[in-house]
PyMOL commands that place a pseudoatom at each C-alpha (Angstrom):
pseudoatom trace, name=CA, resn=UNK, resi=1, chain=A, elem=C, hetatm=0, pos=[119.732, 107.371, 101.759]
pseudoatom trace, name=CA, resn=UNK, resi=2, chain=A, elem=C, hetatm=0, pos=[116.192, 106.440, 102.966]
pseudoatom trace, name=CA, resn=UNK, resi=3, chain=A, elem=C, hetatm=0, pos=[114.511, 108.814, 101.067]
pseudoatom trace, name=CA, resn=UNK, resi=4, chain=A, elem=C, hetatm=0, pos=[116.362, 107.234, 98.200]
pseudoatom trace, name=CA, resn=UNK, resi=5, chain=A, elem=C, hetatm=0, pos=[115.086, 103.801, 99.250]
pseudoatom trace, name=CA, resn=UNK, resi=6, chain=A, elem=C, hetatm=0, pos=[111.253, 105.335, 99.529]
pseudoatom trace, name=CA, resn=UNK, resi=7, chain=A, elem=C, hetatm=0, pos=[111.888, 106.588, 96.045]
pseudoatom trace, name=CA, resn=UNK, resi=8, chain=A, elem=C, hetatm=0, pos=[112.661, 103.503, 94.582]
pseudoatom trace, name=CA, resn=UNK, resi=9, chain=A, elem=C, hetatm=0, pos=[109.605, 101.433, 96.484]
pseudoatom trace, name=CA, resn=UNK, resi=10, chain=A, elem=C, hetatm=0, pos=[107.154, 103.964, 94.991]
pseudoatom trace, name=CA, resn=UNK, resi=11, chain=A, elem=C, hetatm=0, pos=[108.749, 104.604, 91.159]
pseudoatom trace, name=CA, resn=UNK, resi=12, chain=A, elem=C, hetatm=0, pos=[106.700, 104.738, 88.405]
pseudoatom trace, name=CA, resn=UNK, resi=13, chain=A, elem=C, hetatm=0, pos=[107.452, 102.266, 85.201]
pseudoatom trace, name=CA, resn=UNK, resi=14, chain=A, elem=C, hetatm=0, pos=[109.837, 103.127, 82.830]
pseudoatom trace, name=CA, resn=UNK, resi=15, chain=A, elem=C, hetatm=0, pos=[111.728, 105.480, 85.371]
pseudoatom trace, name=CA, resn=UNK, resi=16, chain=A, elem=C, hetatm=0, pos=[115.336, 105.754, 86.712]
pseudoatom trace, name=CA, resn=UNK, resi=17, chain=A, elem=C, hetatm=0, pos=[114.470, 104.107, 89.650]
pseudoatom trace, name=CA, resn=UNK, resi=18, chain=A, elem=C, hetatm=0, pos=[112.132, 101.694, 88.940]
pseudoatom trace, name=CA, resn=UNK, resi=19, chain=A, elem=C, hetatm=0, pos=[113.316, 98.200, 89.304]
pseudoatom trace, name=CA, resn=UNK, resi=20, chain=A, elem=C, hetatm=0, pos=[112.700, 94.938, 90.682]
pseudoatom trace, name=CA, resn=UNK, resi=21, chain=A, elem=C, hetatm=0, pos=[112.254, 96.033, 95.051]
pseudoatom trace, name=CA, resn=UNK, resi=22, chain=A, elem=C, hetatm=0, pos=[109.408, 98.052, 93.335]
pseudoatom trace, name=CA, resn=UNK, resi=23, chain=A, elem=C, hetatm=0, pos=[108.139, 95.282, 90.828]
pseudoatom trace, name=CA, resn=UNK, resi=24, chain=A, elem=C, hetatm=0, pos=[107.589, 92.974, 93.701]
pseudoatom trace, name=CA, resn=UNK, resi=25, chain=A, elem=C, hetatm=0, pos=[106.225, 95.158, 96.037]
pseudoatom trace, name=CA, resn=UNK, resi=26, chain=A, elem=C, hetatm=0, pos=[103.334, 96.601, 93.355]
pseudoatom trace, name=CA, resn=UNK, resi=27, chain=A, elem=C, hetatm=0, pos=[102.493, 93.483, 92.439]
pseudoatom trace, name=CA, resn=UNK, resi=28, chain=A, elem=C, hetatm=0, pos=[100.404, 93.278, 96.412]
pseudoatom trace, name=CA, resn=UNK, resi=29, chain=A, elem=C, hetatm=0, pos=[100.941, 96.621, 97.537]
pseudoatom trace, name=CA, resn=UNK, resi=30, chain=A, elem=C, hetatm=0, pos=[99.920, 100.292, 96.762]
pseudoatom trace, name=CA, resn=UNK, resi=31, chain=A, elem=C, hetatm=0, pos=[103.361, 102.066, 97.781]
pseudoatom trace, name=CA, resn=UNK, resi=32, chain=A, elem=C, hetatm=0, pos=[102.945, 105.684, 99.233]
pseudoatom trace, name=CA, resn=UNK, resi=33, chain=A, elem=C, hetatm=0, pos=[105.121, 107.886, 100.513]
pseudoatom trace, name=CA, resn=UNK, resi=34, chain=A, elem=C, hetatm=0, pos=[103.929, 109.372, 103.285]
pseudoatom trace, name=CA, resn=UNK, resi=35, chain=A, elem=C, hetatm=0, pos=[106.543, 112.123, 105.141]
pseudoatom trace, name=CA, resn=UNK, resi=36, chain=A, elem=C, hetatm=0, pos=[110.288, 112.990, 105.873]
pseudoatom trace, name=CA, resn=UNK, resi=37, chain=A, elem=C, hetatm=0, pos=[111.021, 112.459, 109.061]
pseudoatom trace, name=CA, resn=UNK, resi=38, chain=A, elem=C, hetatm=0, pos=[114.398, 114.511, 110.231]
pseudoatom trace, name=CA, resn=UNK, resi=39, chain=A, elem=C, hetatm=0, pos=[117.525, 112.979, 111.820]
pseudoatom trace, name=CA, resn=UNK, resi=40, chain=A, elem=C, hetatm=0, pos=[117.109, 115.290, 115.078]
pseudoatom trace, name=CA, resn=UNK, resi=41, chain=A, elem=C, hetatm=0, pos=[113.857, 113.175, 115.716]
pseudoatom trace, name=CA, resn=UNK, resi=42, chain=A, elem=C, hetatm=0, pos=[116.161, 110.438, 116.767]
pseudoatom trace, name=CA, resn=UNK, resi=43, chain=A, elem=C, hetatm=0, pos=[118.819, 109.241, 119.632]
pseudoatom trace, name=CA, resn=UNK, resi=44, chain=A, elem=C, hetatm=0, pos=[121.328, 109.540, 118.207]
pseudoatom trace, name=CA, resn=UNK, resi=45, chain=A, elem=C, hetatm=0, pos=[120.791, 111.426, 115.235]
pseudoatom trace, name=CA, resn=UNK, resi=46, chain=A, elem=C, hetatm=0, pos=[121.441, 109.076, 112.175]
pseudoatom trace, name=CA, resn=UNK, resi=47, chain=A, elem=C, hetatm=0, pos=[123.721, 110.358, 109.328]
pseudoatom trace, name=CA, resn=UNK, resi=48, chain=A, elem=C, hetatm=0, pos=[120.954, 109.638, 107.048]
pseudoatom trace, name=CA, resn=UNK, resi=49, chain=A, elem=C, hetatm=0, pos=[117.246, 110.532, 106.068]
pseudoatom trace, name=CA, resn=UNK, resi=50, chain=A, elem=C, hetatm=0, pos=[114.461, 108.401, 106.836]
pseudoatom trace, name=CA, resn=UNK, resi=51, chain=A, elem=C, hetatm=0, pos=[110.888, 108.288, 105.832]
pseudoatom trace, name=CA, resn=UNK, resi=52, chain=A, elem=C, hetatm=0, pos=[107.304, 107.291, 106.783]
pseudoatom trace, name=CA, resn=UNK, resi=53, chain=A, elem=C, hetatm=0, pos=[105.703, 104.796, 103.622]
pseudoatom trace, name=CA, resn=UNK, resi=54, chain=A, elem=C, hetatm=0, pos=[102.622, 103.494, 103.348]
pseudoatom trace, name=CA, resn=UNK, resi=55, chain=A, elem=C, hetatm=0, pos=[101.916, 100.084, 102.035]
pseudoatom trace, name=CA, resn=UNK, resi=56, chain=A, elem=C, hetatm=0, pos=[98.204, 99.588, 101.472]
pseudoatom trace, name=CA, resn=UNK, resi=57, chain=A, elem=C, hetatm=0, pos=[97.204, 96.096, 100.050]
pseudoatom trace, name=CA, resn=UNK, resi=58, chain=A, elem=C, hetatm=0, pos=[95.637, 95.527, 96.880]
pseudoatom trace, name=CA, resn=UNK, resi=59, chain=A, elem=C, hetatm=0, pos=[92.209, 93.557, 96.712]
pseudoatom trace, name=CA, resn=UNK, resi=60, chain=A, elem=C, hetatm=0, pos=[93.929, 91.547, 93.977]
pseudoatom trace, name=CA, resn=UNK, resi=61, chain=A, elem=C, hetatm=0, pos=[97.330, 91.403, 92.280]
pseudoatom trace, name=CA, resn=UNK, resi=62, chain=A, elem=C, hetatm=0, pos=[98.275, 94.135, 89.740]
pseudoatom trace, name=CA, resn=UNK, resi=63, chain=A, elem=C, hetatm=0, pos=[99.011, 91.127, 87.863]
pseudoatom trace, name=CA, resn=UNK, resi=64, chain=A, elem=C, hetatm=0, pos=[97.652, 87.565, 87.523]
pseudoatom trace, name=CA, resn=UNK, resi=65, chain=A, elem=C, hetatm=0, pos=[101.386, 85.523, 88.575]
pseudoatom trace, name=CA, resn=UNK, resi=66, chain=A, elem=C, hetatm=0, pos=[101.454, 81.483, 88.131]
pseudoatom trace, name=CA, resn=UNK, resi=67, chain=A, elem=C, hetatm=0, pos=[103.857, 80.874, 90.018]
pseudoatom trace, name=CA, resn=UNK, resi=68, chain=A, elem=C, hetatm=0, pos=[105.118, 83.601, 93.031]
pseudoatom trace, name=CA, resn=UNK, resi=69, chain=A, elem=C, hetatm=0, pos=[108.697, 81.573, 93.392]
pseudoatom trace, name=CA, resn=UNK, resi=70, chain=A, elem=C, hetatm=0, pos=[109.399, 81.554, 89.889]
pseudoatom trace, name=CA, resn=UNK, resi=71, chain=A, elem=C, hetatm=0, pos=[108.131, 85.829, 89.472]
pseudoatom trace, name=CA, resn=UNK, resi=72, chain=A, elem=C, hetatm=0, pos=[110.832, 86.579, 92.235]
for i in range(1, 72): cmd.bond("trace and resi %d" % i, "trace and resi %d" % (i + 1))
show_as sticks, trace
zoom trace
């Protein structure tokens, strides 16, 4: 399921799983996924798959936003 989640942080537009988690997050932040990181890496092993992402921030919004409340 976390690879799922990094999925949907770093979707392109127009895609399956682009929606608003990754609308808010582009509008600051360049979203990379970065590595898989295997269950057996942790104690105890989770039952699901986690990942290593990247959030760089942008010198200015991808967007120009009036109002930050009222664009969430």
């Amino acid at each position: 399921r976390g690879i799922e989640v990094v999925e949907r942080l770093a979707a392109a537009p127009g895609g399956r799983d682009y929606g608003l988690l990754t609308v808010l997050l582009g509008l600051h932040f360049h979203v990379e996924h970065v590595l898989d990181v295997p269950s057996h890496y942790f104690h105890p092993p989770p039952k699901v798959h986690s990942a290593v992402v990247r959030l760089s921030r942008r010198e200015k919004p991808r967007a120009e936003v009036v109002s930050e409340a009222r664009f969430r």
